[in-house]
N, C-alpha and C positions, 0 to 999 in steps of 0.2 A: 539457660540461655548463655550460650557465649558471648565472650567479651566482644568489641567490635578489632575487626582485623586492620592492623595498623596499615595506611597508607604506607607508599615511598613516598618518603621526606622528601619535599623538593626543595634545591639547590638556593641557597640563599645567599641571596645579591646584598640584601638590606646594608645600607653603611652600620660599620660598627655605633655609633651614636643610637642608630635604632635599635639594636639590639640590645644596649645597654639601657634604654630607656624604659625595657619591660624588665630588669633589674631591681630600678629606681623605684616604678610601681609597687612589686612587693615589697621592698623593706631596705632598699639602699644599695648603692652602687657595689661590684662582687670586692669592693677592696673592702668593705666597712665590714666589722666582726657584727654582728644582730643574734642577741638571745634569743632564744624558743620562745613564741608569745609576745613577739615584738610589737609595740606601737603599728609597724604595718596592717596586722592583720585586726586590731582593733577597731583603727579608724582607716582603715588603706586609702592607698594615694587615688587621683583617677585615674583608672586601667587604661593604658594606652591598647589600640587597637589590635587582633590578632596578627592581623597581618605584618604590623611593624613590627610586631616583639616574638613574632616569633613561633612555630607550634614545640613543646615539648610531647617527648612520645616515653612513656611509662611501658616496659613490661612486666605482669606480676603476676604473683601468685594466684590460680584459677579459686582459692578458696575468698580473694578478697573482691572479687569480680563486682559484689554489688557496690562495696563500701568505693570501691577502686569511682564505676565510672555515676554512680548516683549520689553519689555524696561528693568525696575528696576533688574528684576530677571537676566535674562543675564548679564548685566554688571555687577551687583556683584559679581555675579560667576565668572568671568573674573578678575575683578579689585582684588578680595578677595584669589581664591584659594578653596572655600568654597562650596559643591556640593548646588542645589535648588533645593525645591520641591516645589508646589506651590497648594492650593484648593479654587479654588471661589465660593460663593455663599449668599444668603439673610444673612445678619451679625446676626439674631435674632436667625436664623435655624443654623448657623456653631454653634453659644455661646451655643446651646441647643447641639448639635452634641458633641462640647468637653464636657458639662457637664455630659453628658448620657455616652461617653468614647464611643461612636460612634470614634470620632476623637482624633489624638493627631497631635500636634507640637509644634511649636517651639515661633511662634512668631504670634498675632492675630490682624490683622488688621480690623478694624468696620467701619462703615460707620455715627456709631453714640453712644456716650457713654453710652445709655441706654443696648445696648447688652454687652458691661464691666460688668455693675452692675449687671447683673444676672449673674455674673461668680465669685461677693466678696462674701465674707464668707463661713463660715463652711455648713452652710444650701446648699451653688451652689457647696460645693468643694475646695475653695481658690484656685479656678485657675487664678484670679485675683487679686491681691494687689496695682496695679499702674497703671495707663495708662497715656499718654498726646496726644493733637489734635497736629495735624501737618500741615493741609490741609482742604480745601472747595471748596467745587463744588457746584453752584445751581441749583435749579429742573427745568426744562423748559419741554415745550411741542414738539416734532419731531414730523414730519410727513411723509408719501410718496407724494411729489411734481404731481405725476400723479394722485393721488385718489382725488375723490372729495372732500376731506376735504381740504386736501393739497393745490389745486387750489384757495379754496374759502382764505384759511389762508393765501395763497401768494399774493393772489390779498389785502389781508388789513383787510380783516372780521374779528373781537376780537375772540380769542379761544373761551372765554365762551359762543358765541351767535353759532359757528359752533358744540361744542361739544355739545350742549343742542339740537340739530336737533335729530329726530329720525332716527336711523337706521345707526348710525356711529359707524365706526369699532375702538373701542378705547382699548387699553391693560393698566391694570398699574400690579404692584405686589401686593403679599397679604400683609397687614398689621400686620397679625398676626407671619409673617416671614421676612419680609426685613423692615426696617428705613423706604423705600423709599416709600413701601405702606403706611407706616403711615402718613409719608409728602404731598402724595399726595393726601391723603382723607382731610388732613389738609388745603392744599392750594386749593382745590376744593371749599368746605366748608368756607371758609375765603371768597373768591372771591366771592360765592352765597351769603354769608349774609351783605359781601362789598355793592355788588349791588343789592342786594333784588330781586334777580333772582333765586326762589325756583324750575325753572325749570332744574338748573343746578346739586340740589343737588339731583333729582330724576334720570336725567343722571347717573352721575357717579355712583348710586348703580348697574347700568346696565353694567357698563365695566369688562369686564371680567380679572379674575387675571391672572401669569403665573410666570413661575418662571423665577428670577432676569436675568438668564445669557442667556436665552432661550429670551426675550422680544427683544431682536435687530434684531435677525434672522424673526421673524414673520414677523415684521414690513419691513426690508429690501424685504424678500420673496411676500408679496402682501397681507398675511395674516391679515394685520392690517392697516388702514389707519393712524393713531396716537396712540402714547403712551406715557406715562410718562418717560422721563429717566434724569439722571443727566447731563452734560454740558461737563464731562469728557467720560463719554458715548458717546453722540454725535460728541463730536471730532474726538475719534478716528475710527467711523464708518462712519463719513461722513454725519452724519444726518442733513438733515434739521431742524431748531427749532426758535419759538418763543417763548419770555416772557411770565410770568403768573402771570404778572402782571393785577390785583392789589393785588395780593398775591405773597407774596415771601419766599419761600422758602430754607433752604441748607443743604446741607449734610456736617456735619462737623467731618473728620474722625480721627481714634485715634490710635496708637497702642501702645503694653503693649508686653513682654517678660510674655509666662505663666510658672506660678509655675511648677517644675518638668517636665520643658523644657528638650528635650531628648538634646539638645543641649544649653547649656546655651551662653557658650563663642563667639559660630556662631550665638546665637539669638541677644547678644551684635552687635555682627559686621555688623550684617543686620539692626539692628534699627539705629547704627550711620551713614551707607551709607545712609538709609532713608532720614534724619534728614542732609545730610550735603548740604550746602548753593550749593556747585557745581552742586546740583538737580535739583533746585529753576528752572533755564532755561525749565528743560525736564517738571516738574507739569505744568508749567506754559502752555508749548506747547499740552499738553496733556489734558488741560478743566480744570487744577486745581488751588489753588489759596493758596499758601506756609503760613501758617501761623505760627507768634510766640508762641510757645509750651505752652500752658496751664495744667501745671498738677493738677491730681487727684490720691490723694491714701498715704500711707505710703513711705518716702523718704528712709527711712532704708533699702527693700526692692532693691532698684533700684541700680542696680551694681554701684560699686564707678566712674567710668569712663562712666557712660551715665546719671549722674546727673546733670551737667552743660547743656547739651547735650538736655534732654528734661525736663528741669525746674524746678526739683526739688533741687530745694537753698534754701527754704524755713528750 
């Protein structure tokens, strides 16, 4: 299922005061600095209404599509006051989407910081000046339990000796659009010259691509014996998965507030509910793995109360 397709924002009249008031809601006005885990989101304040405060609009990576609009997105909306919009899909093909003005919003969630980097400078637009990681998932292999692949991988048989069989129905994404195709031409590749099994890497030129948020439903439907997905994917559809090892793999994701965000103050409030320690439990549940914030980019740029927040102290 894909994500749902982001309206156009419409034109916001609101006085500043209202704006500022779905601010206040989640955790204090954007001048106050607020740790991850803040008292807001504990006991949060009463949510002032969407309409006053505002909608934030999220685009992210198609592998967090559930976590994005079933989980995170609801309760912010909830806890905040603050409307959501939400668009999943390959991190490489959204970062091309906003560059091309295909797309806009608010706040850009990746699956890997290489689709940031085609969004800094003058050359992409400067719709990037900062990002930091928050989170990791690693790449594993799912299968369907009934298919033959499935049976052979559950009975013990190493991925790479079942996936190198001809005639296996295997998906991954394209690499020239999602992280995750890259990864997993990576981690294919890795494993074949780990183990000197040239048979593997003629395999995999044989799997056919699909797009990021469309590869669960195949796979669930019968359409695919195995595919490539991340850990947080698999979670939350139930997927069967083993290791690939002896290559490893992760998606390491990142988010950034972009430049001439139709909403600034609600892109603040979305990255610190992100970011706040009371999440850690739901990533965690969810296939992901909370990491301490690494940033990248200009500190100046990062509103003064999400600096502590996603690590730029520097």
């Amino acid at each position: 299922m894909a994500g749902r397709r982001i309206a156009a924002i419409a034109a916001r009249t609101a006085a500043a005061a209202a704006v500022a008031l779905g601010a206040v809601a989640l955790g204090g006005a954007a001048a106050a600095a607020s740790a991850p885990g803040g008292a807001d989101l504990a006991a949060p304040a009463p949510a002032a209404s969407a309409a006053s405060a505002g909608t934030v609009s999220a685009l992210f990576a198609g592998s967090l599509l559930n976590y994005m609009e079933h989980d995170l997105g609801p309760a912010f909306q909830k806890a905040s006051g603050y409307g959501y919009q939400g668009f999943g899909g390959g991190s490489t093909e959204v970062a091309s989407q906003i560059r091309g003005g295909v797309r806009q919003g608010d706040v850009f969630i990746s699956a890997a910081a290489a689709a940031d980097k085609t969004l800094e400078g003058a050359a992409n637009g400067n719709w990037v000046s900062w990002y930091t990681t928050f989170a990791a998932s690693p790449l594993m292999l799912a299968y369907d339990p009934s298919s033959n692949v499935g049976r052979q991988l559950a009975q013990g048989k190493p991925w790479y000796r079942v996936l190198a069989e001809p005639g296996v129905l295997v998906g991954r994404t394209d690499p020239k659009l999602d992280p995750k195709g890259v990864l997993t031409v990576e981690a294919v590749t890795n494993a074949a010259r780990k183990l000197h099994d040239a048979a593997l890497t003629t395999a995999l030129a044989g799997f056919p691509v699909y797009p990021e948020t469309a590869l669960v439903g195949r796979l669930q439907s019968g359409q695919l014996e195995a595919g490539f997905f991340y850990a947080v994917e698999a979670a939350s559809a139930k997927l069967k998965t083993v290791s690939l090892a002896p290559a490893y793999k992760y998606a390491q994701y990142t988010v950034t507030i972009l430049s001439r965000a139709p909403n600034p103050r609600g892109a603040a409030a979305l990255v610190r509910y992100l970011l706040a320690a009371q999440r850690i439990p739901r990533l965690r549940s969810s296939g992901l793995t909370a990491n301490k914030p690494v940033f990248s980019g200009n500190v100046a740029s990062v509103p003064q109360s999400l600096r502590k927040i996603v690590g730029a102290t520097r």
